[in-house]
C-alpha atoms as an extended CHARMM CRD file, in Angstrom:
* protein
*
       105  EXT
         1         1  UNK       CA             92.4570000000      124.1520000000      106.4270000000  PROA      1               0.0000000000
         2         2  UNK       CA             92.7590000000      120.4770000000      106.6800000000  PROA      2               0.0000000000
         3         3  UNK       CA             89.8150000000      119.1680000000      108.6960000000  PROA      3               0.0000000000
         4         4  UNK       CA             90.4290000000      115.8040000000      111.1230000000  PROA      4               0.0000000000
         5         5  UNK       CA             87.9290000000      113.8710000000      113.0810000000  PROA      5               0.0000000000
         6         6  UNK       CA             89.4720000000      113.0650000000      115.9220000000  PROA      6               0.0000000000
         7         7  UNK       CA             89.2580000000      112.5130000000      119.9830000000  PROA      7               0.0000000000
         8         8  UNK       CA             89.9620000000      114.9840000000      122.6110000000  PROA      8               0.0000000000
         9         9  UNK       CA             90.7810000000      113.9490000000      126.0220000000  PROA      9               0.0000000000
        10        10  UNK       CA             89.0310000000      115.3380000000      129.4120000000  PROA      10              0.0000000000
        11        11  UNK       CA             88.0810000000      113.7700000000      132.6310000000  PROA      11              0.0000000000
        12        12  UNK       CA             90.4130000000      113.6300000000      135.4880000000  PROA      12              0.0000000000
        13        13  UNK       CA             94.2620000000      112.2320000000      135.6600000000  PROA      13              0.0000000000
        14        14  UNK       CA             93.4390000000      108.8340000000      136.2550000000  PROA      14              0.0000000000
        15        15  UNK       CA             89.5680000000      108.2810000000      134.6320000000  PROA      15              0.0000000000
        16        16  UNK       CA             90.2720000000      109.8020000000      130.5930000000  PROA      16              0.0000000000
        17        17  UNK       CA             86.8950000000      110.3200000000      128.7480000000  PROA      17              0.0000000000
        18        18  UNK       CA             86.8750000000      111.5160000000      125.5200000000  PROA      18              0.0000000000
        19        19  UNK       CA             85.1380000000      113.7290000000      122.4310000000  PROA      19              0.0000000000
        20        20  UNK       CA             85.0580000000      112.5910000000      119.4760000000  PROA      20              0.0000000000
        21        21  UNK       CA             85.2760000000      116.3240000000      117.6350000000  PROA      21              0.0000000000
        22        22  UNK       CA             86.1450000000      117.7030000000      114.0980000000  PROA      22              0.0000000000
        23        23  UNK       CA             89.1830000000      120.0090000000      114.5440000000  PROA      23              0.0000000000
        24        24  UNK       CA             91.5820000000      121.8680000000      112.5240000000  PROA      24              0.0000000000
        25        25  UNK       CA             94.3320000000      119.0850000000      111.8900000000  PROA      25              0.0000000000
        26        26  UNK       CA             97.1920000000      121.8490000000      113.5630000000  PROA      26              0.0000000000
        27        27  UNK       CA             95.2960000000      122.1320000000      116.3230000000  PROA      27              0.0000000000
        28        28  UNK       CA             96.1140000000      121.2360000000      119.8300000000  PROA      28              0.0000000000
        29        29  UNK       CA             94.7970000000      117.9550000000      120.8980000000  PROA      29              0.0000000000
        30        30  UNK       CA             92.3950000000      119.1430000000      123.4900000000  PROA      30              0.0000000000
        31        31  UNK       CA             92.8430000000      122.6650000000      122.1230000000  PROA      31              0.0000000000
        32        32  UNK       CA             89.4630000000      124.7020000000      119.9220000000  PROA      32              0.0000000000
        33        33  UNK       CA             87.3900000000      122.1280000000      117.9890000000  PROA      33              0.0000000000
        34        34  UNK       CA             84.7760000000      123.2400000000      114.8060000000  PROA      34              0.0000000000
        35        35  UNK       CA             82.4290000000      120.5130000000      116.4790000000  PROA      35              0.0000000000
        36        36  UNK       CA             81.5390000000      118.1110000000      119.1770000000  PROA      36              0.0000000000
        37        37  UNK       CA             80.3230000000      114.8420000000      117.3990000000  PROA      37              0.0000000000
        38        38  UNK       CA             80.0130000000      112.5810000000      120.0640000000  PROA      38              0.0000000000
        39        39  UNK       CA             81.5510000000      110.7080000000      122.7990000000  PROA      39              0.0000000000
        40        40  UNK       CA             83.7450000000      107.7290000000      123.7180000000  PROA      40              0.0000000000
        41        41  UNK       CA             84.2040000000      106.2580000000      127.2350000000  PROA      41              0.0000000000
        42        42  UNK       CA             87.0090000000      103.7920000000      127.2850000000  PROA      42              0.0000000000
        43        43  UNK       CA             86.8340000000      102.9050000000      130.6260000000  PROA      43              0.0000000000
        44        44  UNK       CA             83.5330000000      101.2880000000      131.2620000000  PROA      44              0.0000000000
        45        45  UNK       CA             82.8450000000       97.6200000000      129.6350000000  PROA      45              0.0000000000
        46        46  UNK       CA             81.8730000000       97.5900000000      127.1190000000  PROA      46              0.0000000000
        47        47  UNK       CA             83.2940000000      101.1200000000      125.8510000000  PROA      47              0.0000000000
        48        48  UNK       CA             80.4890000000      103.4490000000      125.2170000000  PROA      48              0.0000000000
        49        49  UNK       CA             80.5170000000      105.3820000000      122.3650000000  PROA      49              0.0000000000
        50        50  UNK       CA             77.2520000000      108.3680000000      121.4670000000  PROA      50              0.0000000000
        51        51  UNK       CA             77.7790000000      110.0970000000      117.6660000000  PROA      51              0.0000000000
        52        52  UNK       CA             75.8050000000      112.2380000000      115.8960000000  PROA      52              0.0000000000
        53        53  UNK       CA             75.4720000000      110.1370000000      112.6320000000  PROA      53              0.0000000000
        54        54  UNK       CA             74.6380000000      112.9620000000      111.0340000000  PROA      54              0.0000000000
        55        55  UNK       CA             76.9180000000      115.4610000000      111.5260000000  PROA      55              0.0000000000
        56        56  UNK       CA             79.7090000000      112.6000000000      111.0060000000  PROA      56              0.0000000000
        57        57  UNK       CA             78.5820000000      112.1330000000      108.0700000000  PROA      57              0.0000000000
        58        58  UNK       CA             78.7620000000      115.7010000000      107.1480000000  PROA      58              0.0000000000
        59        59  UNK       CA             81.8250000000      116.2410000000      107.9820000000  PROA      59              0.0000000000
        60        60  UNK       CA             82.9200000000      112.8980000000      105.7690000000  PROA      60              0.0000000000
        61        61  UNK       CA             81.7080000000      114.4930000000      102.9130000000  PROA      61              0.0000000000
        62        62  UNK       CA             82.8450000000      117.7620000000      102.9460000000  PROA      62              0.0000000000
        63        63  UNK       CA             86.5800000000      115.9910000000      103.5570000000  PROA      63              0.0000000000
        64        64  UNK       CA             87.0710000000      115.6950000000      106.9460000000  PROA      64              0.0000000000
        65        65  UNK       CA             89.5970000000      112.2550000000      107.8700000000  PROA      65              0.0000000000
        66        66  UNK       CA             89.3430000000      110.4770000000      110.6660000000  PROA      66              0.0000000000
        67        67  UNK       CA             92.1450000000      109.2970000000      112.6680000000  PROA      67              0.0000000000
        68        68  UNK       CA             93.0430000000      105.3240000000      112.6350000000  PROA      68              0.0000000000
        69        69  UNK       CA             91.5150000000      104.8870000000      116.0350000000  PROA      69              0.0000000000
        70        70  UNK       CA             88.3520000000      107.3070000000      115.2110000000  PROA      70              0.0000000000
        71        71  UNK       CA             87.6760000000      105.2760000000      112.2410000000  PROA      71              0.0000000000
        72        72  UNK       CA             87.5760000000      102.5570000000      113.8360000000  PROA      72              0.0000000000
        73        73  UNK       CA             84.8120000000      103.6640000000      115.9030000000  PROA      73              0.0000000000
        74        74  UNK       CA             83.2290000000      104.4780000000      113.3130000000  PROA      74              0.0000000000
        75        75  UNK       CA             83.4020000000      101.2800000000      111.8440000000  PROA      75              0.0000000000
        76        76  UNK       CA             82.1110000000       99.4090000000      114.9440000000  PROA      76              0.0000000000
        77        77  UNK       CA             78.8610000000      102.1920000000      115.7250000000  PROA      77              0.0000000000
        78        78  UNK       CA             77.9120000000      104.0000000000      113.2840000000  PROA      78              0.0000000000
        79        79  UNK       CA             74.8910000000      102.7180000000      111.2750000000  PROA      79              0.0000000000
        80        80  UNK       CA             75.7950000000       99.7510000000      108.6290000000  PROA      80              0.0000000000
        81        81  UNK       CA             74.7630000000      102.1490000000      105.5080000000  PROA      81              0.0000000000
        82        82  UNK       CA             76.3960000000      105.3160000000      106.7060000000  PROA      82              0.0000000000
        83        83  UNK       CA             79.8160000000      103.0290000000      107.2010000000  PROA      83              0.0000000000
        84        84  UNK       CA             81.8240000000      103.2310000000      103.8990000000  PROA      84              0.0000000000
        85        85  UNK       CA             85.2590000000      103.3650000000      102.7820000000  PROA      85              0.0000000000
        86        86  UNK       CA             84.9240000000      107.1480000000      103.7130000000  PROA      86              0.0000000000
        87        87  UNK       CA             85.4060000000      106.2710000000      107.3070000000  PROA      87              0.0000000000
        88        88  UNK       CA             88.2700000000      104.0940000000      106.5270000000  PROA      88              0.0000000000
        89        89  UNK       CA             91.5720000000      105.7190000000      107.8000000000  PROA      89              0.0000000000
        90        90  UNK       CA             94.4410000000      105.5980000000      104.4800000000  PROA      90              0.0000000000
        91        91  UNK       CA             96.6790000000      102.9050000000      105.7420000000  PROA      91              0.0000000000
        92        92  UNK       CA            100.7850000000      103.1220000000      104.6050000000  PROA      92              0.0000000000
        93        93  UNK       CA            101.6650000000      100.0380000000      102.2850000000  PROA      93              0.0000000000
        94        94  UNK       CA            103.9490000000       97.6850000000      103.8530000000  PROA      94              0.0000000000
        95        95  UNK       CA            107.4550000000       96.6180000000      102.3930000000  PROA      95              0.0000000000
        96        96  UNK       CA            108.0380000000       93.2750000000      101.4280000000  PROA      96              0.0000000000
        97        97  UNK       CA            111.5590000000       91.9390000000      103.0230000000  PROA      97              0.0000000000
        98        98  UNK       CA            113.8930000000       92.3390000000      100.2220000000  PROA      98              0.0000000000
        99        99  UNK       CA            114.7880000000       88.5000000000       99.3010000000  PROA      99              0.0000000000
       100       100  UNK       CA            117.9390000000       87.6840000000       96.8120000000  PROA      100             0.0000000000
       101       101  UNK       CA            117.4590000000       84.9740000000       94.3000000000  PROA      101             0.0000000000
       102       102  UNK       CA            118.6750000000       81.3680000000       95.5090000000  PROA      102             0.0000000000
       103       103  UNK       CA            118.4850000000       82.3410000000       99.3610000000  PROA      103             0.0000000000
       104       104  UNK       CA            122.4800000000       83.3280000000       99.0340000000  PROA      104             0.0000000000
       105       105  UNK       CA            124.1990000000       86.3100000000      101.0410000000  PROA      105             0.0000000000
């Protein structure tokens, strides 16, 4: 079972809220979560964001990866020394634009 860290969405149609929660990665988005971390309010300014440093950083070391926009909350609230490449999502290389030799079609 591949373990994600990743937000669900509730609140009402037009105000989202969200958990931050580690779930099975087939999982629903909203669906069963293993647990509720914290969580991120998008809407007020600035966005508010509660973790549970600790149990993040369980769930980092066990194997647990965070989603691109998870880890970069992470990156912006969790503590400076608990912040490591862990929380890091893998990013795909880009491709360089094939270029001929001598700018010629």
């Amino acid at each position: 079972m591949a373990v994600r860290i990743r937000l669900a969405r509730f609140g009402t149609n037009s105000k989202p809220c969200y958990r931050i929660v580690a779930q099975n990665s087939q999982a629903k988005r909203d669906g069963r979560y293993l647990e509720l971390l914290g969580t991120y309010q998008s809407r007020v300014e600035p966005a508010a964001v509660k973790l549970n440093a600790k149990r993040v950083e369980y769930w980092l070391s066990v194997g647990a990866k965070p989603t691109e926009t998870v880890a970069t909350l992470l990156a912006k609230h969790m503590p400076k020394e608990a912040a490591s490449e862990k929380t890091a999502a893998p990013k795909t290389p880009e491709k360089a634009p094939d270029k001929k030799p001598g700018g010629g079609k």
